[in-house]
C-alpha positions in Angstrom: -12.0 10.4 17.9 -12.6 11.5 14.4 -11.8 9.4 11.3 -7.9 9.7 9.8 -7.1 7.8 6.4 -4.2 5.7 7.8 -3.7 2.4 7.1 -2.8 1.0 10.7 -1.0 -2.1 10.8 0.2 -4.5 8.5 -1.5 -7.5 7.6 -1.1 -10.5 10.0 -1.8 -13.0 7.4 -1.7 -16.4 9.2 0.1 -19.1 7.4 1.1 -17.0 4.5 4.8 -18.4 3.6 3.0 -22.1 4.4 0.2 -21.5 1.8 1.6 -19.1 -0.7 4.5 -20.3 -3.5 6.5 -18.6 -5.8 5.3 -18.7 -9.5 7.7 -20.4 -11.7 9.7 -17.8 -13.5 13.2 -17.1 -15.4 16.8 -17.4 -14.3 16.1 -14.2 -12.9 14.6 -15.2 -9.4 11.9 -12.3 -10.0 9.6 -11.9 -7.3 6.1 -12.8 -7.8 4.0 -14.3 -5.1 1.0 -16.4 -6.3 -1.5 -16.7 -3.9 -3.7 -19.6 -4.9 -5.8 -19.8 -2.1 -8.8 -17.6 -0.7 -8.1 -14.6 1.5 -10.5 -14.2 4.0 -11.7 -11.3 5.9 -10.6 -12.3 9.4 -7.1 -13.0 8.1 -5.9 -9.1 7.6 -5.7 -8.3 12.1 -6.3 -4.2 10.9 -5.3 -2.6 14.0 -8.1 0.7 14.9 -9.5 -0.2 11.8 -12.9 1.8 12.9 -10.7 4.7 13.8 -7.5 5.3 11.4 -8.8 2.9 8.8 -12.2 4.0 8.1 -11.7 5.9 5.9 -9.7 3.7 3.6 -11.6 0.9 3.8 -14.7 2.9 3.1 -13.0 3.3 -0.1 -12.5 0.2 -0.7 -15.8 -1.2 0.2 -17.3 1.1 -2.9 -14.8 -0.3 -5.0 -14.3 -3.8 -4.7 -17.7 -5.3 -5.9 -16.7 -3.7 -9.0 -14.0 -4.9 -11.7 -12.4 -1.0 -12.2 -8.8 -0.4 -11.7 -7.8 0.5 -8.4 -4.4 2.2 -7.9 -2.7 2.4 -4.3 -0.8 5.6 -3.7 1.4 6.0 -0.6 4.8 5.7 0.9 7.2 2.6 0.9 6.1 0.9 4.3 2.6 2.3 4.6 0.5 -0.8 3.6 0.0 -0.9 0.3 0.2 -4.6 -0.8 -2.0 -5.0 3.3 -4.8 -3.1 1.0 -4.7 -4.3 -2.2 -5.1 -8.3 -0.2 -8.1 -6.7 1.4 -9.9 -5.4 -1.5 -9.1 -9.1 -3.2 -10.7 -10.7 -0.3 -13.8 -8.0 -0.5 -14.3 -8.8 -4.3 -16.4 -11.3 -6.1 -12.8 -12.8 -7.2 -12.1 -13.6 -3.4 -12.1 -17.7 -4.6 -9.5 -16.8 -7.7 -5.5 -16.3 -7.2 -4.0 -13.3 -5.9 -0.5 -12.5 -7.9 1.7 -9.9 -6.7 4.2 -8.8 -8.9 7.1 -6.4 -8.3 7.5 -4.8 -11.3 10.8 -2.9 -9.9 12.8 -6.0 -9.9 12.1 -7.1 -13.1 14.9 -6.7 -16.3 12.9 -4.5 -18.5 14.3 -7.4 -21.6 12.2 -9.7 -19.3 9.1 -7.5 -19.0 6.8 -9.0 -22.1 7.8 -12.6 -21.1 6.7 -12.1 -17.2 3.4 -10.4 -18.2 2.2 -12.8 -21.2 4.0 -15.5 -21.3 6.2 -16.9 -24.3 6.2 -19.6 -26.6 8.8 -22.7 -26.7 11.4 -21.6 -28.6 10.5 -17.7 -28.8 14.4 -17.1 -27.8 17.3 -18.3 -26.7 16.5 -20.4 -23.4 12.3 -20.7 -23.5 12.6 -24.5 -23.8 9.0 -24.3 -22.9 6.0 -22.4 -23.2 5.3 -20.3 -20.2 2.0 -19.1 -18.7 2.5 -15.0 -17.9 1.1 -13.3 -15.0 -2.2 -11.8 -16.7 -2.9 -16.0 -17.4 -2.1 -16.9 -14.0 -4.2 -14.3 -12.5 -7.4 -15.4 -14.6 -10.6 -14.9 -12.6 -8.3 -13.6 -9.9 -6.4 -10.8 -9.4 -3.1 -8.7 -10.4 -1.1 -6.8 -8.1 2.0 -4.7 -9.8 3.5 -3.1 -7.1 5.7 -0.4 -8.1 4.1 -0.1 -11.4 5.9 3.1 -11.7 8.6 1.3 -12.8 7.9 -0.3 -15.8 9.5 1.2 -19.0 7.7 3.2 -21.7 7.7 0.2 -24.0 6.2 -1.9 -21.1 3.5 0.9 -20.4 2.3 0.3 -24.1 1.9 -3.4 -23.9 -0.1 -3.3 -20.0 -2.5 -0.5 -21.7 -3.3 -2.7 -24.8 -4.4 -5.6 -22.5 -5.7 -3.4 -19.7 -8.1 -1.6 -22.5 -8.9 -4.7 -25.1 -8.4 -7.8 -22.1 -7.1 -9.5 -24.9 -3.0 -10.3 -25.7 -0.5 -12.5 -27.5 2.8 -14.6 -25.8 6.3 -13.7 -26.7 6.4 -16.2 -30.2 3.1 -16.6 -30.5 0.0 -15.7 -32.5 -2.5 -16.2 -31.3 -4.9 -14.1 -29.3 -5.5 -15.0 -25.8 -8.6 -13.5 -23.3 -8.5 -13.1 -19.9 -10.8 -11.8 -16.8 -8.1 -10.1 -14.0 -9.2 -7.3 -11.7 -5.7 -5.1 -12.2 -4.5 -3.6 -8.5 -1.4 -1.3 -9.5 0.5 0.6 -6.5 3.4 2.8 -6.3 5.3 5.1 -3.6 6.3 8.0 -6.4 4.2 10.9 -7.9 2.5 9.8 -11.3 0.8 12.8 -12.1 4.6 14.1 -12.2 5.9 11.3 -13.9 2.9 11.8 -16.5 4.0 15.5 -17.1 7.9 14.6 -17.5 6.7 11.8 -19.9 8.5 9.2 -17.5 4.9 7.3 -17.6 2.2 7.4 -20.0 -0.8 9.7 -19.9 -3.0 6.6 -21.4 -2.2 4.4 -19.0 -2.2 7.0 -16.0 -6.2 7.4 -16.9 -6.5 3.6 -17.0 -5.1 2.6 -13.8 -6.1 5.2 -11.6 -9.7 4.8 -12.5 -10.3 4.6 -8.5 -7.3 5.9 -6.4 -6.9 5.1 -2.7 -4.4 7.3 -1.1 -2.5 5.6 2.3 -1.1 8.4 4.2 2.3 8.1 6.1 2.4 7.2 9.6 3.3 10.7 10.7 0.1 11.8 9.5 -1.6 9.6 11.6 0.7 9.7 15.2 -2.4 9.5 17.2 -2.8 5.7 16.1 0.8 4.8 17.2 -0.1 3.7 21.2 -2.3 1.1 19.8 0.1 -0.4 16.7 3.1 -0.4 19.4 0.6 -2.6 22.0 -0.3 -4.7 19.1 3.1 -5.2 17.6 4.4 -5.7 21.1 1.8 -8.4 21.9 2.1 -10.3 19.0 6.4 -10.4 19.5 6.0 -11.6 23.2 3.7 -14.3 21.5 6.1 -15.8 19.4 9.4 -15.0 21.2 8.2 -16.8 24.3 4.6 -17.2 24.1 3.7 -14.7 26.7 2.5 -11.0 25.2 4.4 -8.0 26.3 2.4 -5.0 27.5 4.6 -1.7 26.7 5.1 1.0 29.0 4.0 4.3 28.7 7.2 5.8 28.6 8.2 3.5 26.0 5.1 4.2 24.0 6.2 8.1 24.3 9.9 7.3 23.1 8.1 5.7 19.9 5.6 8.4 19.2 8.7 11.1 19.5 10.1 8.9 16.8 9.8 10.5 13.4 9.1 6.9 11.4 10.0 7.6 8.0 9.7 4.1 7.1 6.0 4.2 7.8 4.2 1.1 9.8 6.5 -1.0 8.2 9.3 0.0 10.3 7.5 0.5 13.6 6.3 -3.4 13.6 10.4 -3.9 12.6 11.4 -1.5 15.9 9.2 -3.1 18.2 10.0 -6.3 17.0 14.2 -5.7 17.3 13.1 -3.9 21.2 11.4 -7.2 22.0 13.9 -9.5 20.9 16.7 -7.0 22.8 14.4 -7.5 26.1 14.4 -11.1 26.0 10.5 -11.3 24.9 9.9 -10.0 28.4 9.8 -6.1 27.9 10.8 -3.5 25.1 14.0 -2.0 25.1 13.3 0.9 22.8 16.2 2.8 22.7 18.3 -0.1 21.8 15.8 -1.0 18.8 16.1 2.7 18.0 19.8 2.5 17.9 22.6 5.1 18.0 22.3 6.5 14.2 18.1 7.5 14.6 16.7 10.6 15.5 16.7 11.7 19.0 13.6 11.1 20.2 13.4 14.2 22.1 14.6 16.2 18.7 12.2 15.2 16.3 10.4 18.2 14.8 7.6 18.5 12.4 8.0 19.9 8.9 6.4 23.3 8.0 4.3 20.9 5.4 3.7 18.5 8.5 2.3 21.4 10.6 0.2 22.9 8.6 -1.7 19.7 7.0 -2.2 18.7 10.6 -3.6 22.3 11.6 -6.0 22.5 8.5 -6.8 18.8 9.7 -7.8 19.6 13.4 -9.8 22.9 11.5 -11.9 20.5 9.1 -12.4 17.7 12.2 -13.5 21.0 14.4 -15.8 22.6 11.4 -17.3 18.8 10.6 -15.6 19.0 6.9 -17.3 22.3 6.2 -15.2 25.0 4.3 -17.0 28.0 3.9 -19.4 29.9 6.2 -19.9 31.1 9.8 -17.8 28.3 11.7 -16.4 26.5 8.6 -12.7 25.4 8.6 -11.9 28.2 6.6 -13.5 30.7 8.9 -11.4 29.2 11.4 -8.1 29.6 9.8 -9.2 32.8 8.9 -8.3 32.6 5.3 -10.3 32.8 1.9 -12.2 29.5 1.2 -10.6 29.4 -2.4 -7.3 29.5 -0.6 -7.7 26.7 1.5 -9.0 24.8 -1.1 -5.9 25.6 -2.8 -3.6 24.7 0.2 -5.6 21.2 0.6 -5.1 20.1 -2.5 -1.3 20.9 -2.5 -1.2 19.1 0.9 -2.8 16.4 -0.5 -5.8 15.8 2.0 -8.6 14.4 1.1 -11.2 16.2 2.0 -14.1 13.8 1.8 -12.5 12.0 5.0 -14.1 15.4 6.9 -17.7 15.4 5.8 
């Protein structure tokens, strides 16, 4: 089967609420998950990772022995924080701390203090001096998820460290220097955001120095039969310690499903069906409930459609455009035009070749 960029499951991470704590933080209960120990390899169960997730991991096997930015583009649910633990366990900073930060749910008065850190009495409350994020993630490295987010004034302050490595506490003067590999992800369209002047221009060229795109779930249905047999398995497991084998009608129920909520909500849907069946089978149409999509309704977008056809054409021509036999040949349209079409579409071409 030819290589998709999907990312196919997320992470099975054995232990991870056991070994992980939350970082001490404000009154505001923000969440930031300090990861302290190493993340290994076998730890992230990557279901058809030599299939769906070639591609992506490719990507981040070029990137990861480096220190340059990486930013994670895809939809909420897809797997973003899944690759951003992978590429910290692929990195020379695999020993250091892994911080993920969700830079949505912070107060934006809170921002400065949560990055760098303040001094005792910088303000009302700081009745001690506080290490930041960027000082907790030394050696390691920092995941803002949601990074999109942040405000304007926020932006300013993450490119000054991001460019000179180098910052100050709230309170303080005096310079501090740290060594963190920066991971930033987001679900919404920055190059958009960039032209609105909702996010920073500077800081859009300093982020997304390497860019790994993680496509939707419907862009990748073919990889569904083996996520539902390995969701479905691993609920049997822990419901009653035997694995449940789905059906193949069930499995055709799910891939009718249109999944909007990415692989996030599919492990959640087989999960509720396994718990509705007792740990013993799936009942699907349950998990689905009353208020989803017929199964039997779902219909692809005209966007949908045609990615998928220029898709098949590019698997079919071996990633060649132009010529006697290449995908544009095929679709019998200009090679300029489909060059066009792909990059509104949004596929990545270099998954073909």
């Amino acid at each position: 089967m030819a290589a998709r960029s999907t990312l196919d499951a997320i992470a099975d991470l054995p232990g991870k609420h056991a070994h992980s704590r939350q970082a001490p933080s404000p009154a505001t209960g923000a969440p930031v998950e300090y990861d302290g120990r190493n993340v290994q390899d076998s730890e992230l169960a990557l279901v058809g990772a030599g299939r769906g997730l070639r591609a992506v991991v490719a990507r981040i096997e070029q990137v990861a022995p480096t220190d340059a930015p990486v930013l994670l583009e895809g939809e909420t649910g897809s797997g973003k924080e899944l690759v951003a633990r992978l590429l910290h366990a692929r990195s020379r900073r695999a020993s250091g701390p892994l911080i993920r930060v969700n830079c949505g749910a912070i107060p934006a008065s809170l921002i400065d203090s949560e990055l760098f850190g303040h001094e005792r009495g910088s303000f009302t409350g700081a009745s001690a001096t506080r290490h930041g994020w960027f000082e907790r993630a030394n050696g390691g490295t920092l995941f803002l998820d949601e990074v999109a987010e942040l405000s304007l004034a926020a932006q300013v302050r993450l490119l000054r460290v991001l460019s000179e490595g180098t910052f100050e506490r709230v309170g303080g003067g005096r310079v501090i220097s740290v060594d963190v590999r920066v991971v930033t992800a987001t679900h919404r369209d920055l190059r958009t955001m960039c032209a609105s002047g909702a996010f920073r221009d500077d800081l859009f060229y300093r982020i997304g120095v390497f860019t790994v795109r993680i496509p939707p779930l419907r862009e990748c249905r073919e990889d569904i039969p083996e996520l539902v047999a390995h969701f479905a398995r691993r609920s049997g497991e822990r419901i009653v310690g035997v694995p449940i084998a789905p059906s193949a009608a069930e499995i055709e129920a799910l891939l009718a499903y249109a999944w909007p909520g990415n692989v996030r909500e599919l492990a959640a849907v087989v999960e509720r069906a396994a718990i509705l069946g007792g740990g013993r089978r799936l009942e699907v149409a349950a998990a689905l409930g009353d208020d989803a999509p017929s199964v039997t309704s779902t219909f692809p977008t005209l966007a949908d459609a045609t990615r998928a056809h220029i898709e098949r054409a590019l698997v079919h021509a071996h990633g060649r455009i132009e010529g006697a036999g290449g995908a544009a040949d095929l679709l019998g349209v200009n090679p300029h035009t489909l060059r066009g079409k792909m990059r509104k579409l949004r596929i990545d071409w270099s998954r073909f070749r």
